[in-house]
PQR file of N, CA, C, O and H, with PARSE charges and radii, in Angstrom:
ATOM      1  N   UNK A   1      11.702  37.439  22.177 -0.4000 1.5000
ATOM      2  CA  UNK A   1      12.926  37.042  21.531 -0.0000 2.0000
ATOM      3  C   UNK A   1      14.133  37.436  22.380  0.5500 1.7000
ATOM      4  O   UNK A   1      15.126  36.714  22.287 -0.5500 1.4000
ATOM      5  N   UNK A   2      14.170  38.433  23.150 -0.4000 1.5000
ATOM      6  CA  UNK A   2      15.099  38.911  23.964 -0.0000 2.0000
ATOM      7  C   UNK A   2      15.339  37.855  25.173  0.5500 1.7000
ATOM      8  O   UNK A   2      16.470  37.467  25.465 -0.5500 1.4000
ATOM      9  H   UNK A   2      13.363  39.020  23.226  0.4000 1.0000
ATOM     10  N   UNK A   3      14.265  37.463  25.790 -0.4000 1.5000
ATOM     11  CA  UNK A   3      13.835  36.670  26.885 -0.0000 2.0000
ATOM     12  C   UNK A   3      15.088  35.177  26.266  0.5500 1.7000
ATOM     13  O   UNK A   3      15.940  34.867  27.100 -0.5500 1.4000
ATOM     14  H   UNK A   3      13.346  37.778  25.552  0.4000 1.0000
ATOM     15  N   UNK A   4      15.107  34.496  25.084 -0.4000 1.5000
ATOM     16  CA  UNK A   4      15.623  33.626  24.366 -0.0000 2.0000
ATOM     17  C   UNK A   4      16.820  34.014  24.528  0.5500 1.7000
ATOM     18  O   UNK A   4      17.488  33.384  25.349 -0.5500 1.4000
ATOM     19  H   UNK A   4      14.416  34.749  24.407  0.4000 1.0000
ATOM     20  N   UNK A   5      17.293  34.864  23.989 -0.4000 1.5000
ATOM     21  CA  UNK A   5      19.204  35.492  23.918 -0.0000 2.0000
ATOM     22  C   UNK A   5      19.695  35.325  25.364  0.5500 1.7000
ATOM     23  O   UNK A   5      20.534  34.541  25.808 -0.5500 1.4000
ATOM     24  H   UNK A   5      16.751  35.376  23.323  0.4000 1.0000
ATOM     25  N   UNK A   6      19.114  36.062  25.853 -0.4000 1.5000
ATOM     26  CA  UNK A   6      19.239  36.023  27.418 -0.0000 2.0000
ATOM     27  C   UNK A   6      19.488  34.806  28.222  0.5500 1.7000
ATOM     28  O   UNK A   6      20.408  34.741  29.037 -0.5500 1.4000
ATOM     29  H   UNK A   6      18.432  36.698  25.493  0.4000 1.0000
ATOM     30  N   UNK A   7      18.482  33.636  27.933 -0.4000 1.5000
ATOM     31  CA  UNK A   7      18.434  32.280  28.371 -0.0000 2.0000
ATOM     32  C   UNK A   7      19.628  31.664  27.687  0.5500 1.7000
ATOM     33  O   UNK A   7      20.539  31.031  28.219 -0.5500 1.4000
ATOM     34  H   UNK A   7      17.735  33.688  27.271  0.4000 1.0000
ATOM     35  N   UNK A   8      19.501  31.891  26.706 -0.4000 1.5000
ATOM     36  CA  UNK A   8      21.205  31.470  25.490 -0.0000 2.0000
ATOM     37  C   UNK A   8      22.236  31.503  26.515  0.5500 1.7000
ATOM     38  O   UNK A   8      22.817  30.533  27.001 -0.5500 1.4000
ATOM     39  H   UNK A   8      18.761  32.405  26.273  0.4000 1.0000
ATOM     40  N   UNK A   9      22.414  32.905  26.823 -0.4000 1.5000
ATOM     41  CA  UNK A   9      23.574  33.359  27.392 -0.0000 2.0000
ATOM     42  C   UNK A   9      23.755  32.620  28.208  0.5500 1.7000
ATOM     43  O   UNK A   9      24.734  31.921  27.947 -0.5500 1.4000
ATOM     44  H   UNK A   9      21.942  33.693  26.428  0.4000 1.0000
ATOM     45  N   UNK A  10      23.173  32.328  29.365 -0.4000 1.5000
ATOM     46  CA  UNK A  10      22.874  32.091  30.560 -0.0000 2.0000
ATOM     47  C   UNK A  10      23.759  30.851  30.784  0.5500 1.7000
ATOM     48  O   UNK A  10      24.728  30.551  31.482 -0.5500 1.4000
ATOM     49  H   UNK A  10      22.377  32.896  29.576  0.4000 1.0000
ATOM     50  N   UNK A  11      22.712  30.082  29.560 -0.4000 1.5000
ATOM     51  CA  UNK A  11      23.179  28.808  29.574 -0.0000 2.0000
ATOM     52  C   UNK A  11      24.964  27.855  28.811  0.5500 1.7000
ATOM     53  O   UNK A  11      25.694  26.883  29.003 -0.5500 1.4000
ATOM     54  H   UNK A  11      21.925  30.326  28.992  0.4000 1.0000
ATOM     55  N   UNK A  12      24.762  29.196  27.829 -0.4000 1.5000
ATOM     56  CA  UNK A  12      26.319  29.143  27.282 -0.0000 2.0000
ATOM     57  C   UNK A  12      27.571  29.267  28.455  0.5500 1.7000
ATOM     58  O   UNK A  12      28.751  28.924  28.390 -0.5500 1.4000
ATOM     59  H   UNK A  12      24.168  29.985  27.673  0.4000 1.0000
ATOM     60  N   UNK A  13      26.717  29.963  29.644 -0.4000 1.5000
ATOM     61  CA  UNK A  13      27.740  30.881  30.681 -0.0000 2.0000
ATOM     62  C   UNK A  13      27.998  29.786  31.393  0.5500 1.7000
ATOM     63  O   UNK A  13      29.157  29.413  31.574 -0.5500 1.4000
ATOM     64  H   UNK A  13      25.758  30.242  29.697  0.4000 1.0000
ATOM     65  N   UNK A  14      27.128  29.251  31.797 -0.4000 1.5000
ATOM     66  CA  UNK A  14      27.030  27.173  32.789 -0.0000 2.0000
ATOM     67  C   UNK A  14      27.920  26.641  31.760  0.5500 1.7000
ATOM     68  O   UNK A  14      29.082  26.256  31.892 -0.5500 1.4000
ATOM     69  H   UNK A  14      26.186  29.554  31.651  0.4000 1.0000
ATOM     70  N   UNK A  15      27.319  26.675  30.897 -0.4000 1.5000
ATOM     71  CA  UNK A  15      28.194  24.891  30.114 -0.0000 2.0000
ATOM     72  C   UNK A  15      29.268  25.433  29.833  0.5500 1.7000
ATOM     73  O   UNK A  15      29.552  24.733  28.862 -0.5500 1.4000
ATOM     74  H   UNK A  15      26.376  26.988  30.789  0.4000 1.0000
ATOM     75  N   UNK A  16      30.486  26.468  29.962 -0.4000 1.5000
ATOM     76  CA  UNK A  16      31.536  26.490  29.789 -0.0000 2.0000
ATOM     77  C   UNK A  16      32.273  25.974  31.325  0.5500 1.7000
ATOM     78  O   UNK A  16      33.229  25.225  31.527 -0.5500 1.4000
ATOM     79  H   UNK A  16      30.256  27.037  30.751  0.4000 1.0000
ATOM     80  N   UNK A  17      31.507  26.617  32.138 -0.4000 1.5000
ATOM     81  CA  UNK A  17      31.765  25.797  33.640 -0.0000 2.0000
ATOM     82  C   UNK A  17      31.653  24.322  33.946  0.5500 1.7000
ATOM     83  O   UNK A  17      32.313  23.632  34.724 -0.5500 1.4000
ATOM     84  H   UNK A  17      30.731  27.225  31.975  0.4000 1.0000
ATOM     85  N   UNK A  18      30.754  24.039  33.222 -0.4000 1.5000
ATOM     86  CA  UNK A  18      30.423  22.451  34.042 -0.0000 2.0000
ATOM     87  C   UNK A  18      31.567  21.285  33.018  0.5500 1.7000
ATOM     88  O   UNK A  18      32.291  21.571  32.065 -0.5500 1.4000
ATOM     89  H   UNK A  18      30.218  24.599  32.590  0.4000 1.0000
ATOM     90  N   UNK A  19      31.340  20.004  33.671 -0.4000 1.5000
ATOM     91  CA  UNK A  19      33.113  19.334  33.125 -0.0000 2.0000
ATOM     92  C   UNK A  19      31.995  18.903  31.998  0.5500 1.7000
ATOM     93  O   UNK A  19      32.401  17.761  32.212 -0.5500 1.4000
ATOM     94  H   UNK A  19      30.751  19.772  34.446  0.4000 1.0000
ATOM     95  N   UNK A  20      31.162  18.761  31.186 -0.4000 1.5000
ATOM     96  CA  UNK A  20      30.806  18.260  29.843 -0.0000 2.0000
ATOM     97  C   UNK A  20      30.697  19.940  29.153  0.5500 1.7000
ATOM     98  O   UNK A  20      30.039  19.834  28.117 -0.5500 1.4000
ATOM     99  H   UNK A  20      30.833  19.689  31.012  0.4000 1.0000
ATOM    100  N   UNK A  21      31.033  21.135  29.333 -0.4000 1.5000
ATOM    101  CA  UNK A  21      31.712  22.215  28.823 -0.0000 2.0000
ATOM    102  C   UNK A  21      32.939  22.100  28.445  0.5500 1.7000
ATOM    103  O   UNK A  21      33.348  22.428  27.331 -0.5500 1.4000
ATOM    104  H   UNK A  21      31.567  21.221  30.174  0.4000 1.0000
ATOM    105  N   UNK A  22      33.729  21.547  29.499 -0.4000 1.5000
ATOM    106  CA  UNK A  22      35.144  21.373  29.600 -0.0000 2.0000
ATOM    107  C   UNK A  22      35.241  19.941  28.220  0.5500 1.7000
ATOM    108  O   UNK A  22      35.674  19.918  27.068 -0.5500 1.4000
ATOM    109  H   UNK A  22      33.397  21.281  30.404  0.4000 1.0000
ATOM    110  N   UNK A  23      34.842  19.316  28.775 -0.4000 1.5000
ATOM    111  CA  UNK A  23      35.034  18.576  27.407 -0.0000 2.0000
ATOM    112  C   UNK A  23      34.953  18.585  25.928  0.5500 1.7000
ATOM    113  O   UNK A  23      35.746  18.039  25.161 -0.5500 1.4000
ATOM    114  H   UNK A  23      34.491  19.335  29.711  0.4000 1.0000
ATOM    115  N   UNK A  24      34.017  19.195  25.656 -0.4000 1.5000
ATOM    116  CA  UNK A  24      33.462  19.890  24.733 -0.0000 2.0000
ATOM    117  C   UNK A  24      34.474  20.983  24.390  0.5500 1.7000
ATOM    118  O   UNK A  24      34.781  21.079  23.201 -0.5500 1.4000
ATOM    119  H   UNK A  24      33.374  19.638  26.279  0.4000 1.0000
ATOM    120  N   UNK A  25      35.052  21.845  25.293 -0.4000 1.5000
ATOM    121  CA  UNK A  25      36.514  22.606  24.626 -0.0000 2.0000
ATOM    122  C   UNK A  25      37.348  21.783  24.266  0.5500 1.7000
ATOM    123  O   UNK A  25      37.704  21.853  23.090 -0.5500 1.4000
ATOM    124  H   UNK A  25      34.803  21.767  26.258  0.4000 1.0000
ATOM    125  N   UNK A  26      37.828  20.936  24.965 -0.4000 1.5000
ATOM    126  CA  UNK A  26      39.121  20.293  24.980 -0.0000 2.0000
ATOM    127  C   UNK A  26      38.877  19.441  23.476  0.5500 1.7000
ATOM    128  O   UNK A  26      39.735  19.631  22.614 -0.5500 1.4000
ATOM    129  H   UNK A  26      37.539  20.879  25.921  0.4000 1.0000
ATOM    130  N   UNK A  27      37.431  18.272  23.070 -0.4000 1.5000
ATOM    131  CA  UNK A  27      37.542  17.774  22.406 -0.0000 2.0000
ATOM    132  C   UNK A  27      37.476  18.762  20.736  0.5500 1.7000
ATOM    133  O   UNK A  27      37.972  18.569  19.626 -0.5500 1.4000
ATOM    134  H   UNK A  27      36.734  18.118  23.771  0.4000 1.0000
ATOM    135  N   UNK A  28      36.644  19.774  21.295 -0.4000 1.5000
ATOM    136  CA  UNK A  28      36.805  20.864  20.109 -0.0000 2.0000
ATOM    137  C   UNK A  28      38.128  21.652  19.684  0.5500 1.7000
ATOM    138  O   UNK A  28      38.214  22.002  18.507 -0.5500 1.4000
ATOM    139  H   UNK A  28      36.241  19.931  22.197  0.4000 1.0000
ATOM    140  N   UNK A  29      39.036  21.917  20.461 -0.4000 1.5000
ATOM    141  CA  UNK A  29      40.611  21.804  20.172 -0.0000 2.0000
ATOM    142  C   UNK A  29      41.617  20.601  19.601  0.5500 1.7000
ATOM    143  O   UNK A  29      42.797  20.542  19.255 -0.5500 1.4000
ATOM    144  H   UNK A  29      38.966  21.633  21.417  0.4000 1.0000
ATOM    145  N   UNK A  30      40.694  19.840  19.679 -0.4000 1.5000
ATOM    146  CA  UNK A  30      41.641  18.475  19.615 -0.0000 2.0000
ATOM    147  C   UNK A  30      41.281  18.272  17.613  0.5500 1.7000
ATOM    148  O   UNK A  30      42.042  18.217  16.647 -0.5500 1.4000
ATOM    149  H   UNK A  30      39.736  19.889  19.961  0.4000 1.0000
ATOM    150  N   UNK A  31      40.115  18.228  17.717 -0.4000 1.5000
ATOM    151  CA  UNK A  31      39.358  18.465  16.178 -0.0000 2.0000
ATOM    152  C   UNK A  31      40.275  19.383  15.458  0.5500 1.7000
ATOM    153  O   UNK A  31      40.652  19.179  14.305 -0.5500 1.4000
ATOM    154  H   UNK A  31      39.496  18.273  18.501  0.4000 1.0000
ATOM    155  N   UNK A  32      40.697  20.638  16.353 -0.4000 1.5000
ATOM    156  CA  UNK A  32      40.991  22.144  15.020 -0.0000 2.0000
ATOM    157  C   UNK A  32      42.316  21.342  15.004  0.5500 1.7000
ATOM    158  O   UNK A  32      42.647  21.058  13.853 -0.5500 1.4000
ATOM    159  H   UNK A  32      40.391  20.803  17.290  0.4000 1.0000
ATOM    160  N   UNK A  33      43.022  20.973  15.797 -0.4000 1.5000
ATOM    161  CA  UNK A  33      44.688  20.563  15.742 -0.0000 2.0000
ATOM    162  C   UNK A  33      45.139  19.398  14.659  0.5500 1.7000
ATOM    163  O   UNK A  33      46.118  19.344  13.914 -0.5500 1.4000
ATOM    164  H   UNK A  33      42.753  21.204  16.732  0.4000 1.0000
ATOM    165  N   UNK A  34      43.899  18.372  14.894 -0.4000 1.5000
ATOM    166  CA  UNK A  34      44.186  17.620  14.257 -0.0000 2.0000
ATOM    167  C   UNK A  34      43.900  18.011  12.583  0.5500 1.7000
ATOM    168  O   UNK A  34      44.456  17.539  11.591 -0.5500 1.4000
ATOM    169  H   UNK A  34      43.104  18.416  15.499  0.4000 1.0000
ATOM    170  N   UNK A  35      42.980  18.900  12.659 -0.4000 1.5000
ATOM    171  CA  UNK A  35      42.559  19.716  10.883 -0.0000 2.0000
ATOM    172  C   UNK A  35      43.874  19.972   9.981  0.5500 1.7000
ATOM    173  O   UNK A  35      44.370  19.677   8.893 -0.5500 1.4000
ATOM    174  H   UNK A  35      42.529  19.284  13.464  0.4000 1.0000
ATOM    175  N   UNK A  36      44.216  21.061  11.700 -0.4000 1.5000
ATOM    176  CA  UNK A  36      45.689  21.448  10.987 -0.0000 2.0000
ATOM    177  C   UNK A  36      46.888  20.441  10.538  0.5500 1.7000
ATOM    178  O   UNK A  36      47.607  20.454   9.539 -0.5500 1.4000
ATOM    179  H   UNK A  36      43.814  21.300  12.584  0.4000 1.0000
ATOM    180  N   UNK A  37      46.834  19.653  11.542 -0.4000 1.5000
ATOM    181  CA  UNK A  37      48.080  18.601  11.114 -0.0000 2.0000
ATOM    182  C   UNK A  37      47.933  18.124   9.691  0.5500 1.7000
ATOM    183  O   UNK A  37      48.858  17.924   8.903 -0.5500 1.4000
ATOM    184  H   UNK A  37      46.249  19.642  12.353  0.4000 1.0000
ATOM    185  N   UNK A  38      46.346  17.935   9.420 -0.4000 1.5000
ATOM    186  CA  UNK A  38      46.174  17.227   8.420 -0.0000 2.0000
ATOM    187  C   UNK A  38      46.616  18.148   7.364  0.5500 1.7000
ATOM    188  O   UNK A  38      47.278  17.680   6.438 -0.5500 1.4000
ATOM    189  H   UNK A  38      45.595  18.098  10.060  0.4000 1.0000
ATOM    190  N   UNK A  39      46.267  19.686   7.395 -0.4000 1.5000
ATOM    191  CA  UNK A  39      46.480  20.199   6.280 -0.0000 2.0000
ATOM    192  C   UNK A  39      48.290  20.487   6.248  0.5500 1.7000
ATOM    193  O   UNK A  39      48.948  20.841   5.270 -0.5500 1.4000
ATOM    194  H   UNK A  39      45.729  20.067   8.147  0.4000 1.0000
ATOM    195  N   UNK A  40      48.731  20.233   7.494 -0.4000 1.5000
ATOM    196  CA  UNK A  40      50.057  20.680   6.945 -0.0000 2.0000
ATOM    197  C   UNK A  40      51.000  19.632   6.320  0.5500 1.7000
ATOM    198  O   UNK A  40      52.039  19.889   5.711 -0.5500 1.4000
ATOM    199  H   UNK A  40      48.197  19.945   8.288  0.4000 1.0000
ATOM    200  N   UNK A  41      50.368  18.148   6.617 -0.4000 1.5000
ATOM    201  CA  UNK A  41      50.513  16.627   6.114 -0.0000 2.0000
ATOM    202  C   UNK A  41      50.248  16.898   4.704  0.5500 1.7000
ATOM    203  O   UNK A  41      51.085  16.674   3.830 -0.5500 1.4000
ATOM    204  H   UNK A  41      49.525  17.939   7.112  0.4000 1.0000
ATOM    205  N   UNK A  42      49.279  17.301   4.516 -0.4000 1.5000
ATOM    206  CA  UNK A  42      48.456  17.176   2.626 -0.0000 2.0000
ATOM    207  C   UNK A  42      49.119  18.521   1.905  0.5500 1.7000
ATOM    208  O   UNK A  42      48.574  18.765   0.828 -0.5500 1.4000
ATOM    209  H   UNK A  42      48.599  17.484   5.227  0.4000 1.0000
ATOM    210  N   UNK A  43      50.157  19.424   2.262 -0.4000 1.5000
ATOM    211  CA  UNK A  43      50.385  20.619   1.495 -0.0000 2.0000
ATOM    212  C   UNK A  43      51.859  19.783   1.018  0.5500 1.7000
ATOM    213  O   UNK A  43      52.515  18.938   1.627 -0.5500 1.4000
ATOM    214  H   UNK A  43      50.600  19.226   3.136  0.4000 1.0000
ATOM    215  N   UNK A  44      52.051  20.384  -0.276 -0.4000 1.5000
ATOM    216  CA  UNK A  44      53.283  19.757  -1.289 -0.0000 2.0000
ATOM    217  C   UNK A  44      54.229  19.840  -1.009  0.5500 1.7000
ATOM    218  O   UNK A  44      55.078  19.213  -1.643 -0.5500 1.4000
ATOM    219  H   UNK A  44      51.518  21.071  -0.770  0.4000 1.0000
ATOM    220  N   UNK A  45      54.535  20.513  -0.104 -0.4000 1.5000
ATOM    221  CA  UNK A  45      56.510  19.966   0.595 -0.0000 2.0000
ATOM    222  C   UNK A  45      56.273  19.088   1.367  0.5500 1.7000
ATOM    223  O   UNK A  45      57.186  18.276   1.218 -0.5500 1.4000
ATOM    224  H   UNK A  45      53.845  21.022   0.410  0.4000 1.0000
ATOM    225  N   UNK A  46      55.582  18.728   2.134 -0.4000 1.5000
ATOM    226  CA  UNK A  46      55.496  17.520   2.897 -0.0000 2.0000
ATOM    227  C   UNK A  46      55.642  16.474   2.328  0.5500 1.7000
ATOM    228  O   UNK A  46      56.446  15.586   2.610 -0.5500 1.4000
ATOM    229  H   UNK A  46      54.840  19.387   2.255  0.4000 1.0000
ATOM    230  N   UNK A  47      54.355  16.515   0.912 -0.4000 1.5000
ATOM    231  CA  UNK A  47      54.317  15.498  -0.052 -0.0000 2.0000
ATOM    232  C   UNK A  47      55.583  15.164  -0.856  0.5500 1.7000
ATOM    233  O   UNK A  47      56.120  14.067  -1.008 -0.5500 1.4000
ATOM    234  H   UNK A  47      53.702  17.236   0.683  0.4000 1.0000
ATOM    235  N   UNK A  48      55.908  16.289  -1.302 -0.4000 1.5000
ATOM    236  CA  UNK A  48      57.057  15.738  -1.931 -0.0000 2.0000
ATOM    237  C   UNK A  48      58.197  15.095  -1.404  0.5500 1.7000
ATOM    238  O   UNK A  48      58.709  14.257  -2.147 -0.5500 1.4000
ATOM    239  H   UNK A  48      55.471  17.180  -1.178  0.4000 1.0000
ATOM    240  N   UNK A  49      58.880  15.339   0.037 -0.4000 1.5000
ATOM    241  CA  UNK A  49      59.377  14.756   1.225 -0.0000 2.0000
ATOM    242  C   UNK A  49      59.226  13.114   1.545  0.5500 1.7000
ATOM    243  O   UNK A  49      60.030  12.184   1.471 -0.5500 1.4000
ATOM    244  H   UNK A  49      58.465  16.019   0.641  0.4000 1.0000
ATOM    245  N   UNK A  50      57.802  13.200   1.937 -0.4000 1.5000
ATOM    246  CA  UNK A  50      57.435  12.092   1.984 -0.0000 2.0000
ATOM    247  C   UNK A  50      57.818  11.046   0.250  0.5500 1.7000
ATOM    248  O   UNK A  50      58.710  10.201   0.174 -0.5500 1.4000
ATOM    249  H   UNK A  50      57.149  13.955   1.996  0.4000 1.0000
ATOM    250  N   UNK A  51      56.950  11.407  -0.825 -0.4000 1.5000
ATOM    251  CA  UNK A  51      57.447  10.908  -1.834 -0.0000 2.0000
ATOM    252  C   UNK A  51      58.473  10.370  -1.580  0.5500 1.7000
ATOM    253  O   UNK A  51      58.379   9.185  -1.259 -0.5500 1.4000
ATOM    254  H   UNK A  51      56.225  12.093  -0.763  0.4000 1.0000
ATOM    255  N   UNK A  52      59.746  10.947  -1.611 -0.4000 1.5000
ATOM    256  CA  UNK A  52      60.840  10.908  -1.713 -0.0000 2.0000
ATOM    257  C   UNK A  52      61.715  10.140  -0.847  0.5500 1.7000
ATOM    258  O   UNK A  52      62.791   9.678  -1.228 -0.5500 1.4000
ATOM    259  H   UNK A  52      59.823  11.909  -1.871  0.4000 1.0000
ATOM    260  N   UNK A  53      61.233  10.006   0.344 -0.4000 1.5000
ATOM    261  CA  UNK A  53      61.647   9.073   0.945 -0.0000 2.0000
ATOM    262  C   UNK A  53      61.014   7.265   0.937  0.5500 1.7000
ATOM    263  O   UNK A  53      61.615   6.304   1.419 -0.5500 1.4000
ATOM    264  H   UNK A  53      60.359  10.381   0.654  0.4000 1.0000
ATOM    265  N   UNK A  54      59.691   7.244   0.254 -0.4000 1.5000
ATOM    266  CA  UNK A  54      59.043   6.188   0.423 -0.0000 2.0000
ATOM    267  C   UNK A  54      59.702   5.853  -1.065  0.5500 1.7000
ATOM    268  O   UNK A  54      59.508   4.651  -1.242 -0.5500 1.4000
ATOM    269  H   UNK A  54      59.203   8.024  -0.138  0.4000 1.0000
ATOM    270  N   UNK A  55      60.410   6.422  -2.227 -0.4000 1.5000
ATOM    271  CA  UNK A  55      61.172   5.896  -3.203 -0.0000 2.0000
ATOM    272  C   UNK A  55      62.521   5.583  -3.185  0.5500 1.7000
ATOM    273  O   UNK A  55      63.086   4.769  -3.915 -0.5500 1.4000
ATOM    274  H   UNK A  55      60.567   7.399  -2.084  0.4000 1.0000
ATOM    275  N   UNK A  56      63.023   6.288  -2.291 -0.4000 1.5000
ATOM    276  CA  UNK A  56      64.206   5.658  -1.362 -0.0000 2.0000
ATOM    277  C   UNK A  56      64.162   4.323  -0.636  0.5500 1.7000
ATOM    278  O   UNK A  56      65.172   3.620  -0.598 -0.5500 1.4000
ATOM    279  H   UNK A  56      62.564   6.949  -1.698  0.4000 1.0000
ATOM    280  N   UNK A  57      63.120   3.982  -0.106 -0.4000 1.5000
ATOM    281  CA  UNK A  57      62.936   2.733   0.430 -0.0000 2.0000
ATOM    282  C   UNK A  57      62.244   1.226  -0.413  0.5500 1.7000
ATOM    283  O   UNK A  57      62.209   0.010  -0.226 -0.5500 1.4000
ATOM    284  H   UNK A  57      62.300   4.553  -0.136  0.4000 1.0000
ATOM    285  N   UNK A  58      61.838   2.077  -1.255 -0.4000 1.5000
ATOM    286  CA  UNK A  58      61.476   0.616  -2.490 -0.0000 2.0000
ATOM    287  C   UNK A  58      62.886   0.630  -2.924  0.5500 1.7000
ATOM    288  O   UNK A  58      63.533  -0.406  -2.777 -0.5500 1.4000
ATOM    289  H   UNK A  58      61.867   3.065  -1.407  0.4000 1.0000
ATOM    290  N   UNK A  59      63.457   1.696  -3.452 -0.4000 1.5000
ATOM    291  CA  UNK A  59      64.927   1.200  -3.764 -0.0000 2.0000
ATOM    292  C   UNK A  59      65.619   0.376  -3.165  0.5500 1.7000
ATOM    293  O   UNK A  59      66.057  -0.661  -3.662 -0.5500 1.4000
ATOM    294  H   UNK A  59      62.931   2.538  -3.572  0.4000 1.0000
ATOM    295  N   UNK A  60      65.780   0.745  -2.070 -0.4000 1.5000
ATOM    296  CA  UNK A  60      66.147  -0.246  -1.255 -0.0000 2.0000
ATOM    297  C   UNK A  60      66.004  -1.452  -0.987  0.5500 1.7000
ATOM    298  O   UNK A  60      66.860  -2.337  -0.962 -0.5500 1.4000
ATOM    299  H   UNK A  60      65.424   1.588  -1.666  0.4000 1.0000
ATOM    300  N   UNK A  61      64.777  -1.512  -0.756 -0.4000 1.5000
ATOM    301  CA  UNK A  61      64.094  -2.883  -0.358 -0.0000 2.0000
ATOM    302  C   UNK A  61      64.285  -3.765  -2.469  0.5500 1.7000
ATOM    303  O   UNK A  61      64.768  -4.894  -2.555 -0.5500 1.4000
ATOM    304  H   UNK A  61      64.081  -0.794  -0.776  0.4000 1.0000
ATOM    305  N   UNK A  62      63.970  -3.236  -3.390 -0.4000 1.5000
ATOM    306  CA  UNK A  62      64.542  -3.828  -4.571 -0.0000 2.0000
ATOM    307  C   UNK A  62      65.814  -4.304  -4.929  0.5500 1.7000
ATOM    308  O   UNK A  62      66.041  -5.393  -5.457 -0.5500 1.4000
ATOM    309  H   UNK A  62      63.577  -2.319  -3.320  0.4000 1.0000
ATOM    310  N   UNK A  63      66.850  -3.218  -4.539 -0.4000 1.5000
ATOM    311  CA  UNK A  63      68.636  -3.997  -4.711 -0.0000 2.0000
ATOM    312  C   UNK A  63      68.566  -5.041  -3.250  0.5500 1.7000
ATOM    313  O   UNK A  63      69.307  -6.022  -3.321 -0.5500 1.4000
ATOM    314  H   UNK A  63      66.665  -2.333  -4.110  0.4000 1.0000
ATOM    315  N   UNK A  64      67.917  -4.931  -2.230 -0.4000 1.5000
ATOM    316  CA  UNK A  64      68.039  -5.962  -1.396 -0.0000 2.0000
ATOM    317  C   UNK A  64      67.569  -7.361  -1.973  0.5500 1.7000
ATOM    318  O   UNK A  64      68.033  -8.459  -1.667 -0.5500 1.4000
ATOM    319  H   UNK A  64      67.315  -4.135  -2.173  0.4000 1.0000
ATOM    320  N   UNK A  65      66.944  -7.195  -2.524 -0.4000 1.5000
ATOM    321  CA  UNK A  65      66.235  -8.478  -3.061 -0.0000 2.0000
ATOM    322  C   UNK A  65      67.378  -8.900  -4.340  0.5500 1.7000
ATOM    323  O   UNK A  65      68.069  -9.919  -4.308 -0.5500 1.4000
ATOM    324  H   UNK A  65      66.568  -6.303  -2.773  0.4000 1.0000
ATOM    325  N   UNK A  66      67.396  -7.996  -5.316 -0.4000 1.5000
ATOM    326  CA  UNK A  66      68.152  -8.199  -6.478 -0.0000 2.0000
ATOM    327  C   UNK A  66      70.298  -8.630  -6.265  0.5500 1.7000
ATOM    328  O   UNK A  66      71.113  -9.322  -6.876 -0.5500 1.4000
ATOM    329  H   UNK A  66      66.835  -7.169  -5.342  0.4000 1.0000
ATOM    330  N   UNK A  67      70.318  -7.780  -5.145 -0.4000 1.5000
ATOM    331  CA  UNK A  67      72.068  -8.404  -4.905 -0.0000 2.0000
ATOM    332  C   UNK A  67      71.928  -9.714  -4.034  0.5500 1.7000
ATOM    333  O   UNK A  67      71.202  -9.895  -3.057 -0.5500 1.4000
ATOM    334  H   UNK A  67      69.657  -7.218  -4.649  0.4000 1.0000
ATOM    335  N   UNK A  68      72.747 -10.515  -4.599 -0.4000 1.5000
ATOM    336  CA  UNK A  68      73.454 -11.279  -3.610 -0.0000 2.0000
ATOM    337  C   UNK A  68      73.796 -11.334  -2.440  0.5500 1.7000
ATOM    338  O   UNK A  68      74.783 -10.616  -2.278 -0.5500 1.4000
ATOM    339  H   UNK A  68      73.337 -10.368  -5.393  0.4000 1.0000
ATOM    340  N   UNK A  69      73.411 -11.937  -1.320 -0.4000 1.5000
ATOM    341  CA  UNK A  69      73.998 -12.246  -0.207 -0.0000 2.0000
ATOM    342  C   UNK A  69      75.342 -12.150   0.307  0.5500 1.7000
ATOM    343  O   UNK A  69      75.897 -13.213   0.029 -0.5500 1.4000
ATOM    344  H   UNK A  69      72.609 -12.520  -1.451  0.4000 1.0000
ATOM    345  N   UNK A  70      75.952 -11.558   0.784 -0.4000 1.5000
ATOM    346  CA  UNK A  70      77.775 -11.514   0.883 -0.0000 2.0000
ATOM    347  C   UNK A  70      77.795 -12.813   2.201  0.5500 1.7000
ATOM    348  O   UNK A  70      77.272 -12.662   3.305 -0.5500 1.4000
ATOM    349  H   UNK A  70      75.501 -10.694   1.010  0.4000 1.0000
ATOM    350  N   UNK A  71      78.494 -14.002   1.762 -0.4000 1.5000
ATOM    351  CA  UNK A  71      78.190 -14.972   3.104 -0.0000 2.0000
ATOM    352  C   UNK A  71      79.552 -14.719   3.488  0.5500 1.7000
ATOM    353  O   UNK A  71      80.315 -14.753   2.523 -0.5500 1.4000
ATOM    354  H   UNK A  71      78.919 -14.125   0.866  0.4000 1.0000
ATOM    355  N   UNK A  72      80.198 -14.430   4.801 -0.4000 1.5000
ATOM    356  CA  UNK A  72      81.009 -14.726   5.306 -0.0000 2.0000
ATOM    357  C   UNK A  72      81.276 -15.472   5.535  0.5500 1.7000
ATOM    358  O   UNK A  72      80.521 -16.184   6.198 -0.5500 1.4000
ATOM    359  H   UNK A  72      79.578 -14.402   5.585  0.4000 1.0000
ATOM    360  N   UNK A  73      83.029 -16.080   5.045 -0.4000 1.5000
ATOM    361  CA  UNK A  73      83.778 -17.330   4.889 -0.0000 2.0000
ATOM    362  C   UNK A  73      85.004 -16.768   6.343  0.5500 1.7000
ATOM    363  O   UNK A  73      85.621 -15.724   6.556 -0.5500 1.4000
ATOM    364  H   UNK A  73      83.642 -15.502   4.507  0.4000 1.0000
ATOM    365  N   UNK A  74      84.885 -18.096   7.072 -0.4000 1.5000
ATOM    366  CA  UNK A  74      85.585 -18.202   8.267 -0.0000 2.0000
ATOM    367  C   UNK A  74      87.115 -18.318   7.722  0.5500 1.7000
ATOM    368  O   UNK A  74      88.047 -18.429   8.517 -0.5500 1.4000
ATOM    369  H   UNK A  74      84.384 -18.944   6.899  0.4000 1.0000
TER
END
């Protein structure tokens, strides 16, 4: 069983060296970052932010529809 840990190591010690190690960090950082974004996207000040602006813009986009056109007369 020791003989096993040992070989583990060994081989954990290469694949941080070789470029499919390197990838394997980089794409495994890319995973935790994007986790985080997500959780700091999905926590309730964001949400409510967001809310708040996407009801600002139906407003908008509703009195646009509902007023009149102002036509400029030459």
């Amino acid at each position: 069983m020791e003989h096993m840990s040992a070989m583990h190591q060994m081989m954990s010690a290469m694949d941080g060296s070789m470029p499919s190690g390197i990838v394997h960090r980089v794409l495994d950082a890319t995973s935790r970052l994007a986790g985080d974004f997500l959780v700091v996207l999905t926590s309730r000040p964001v949400l409510v932010v967001l809310t708040a602006l996407l009801l600002l813009l139906a407003n908008a986009a509703v009195l646009r529809l509902l007023l009149p056109k102002r036509t400029s007369r030459p």
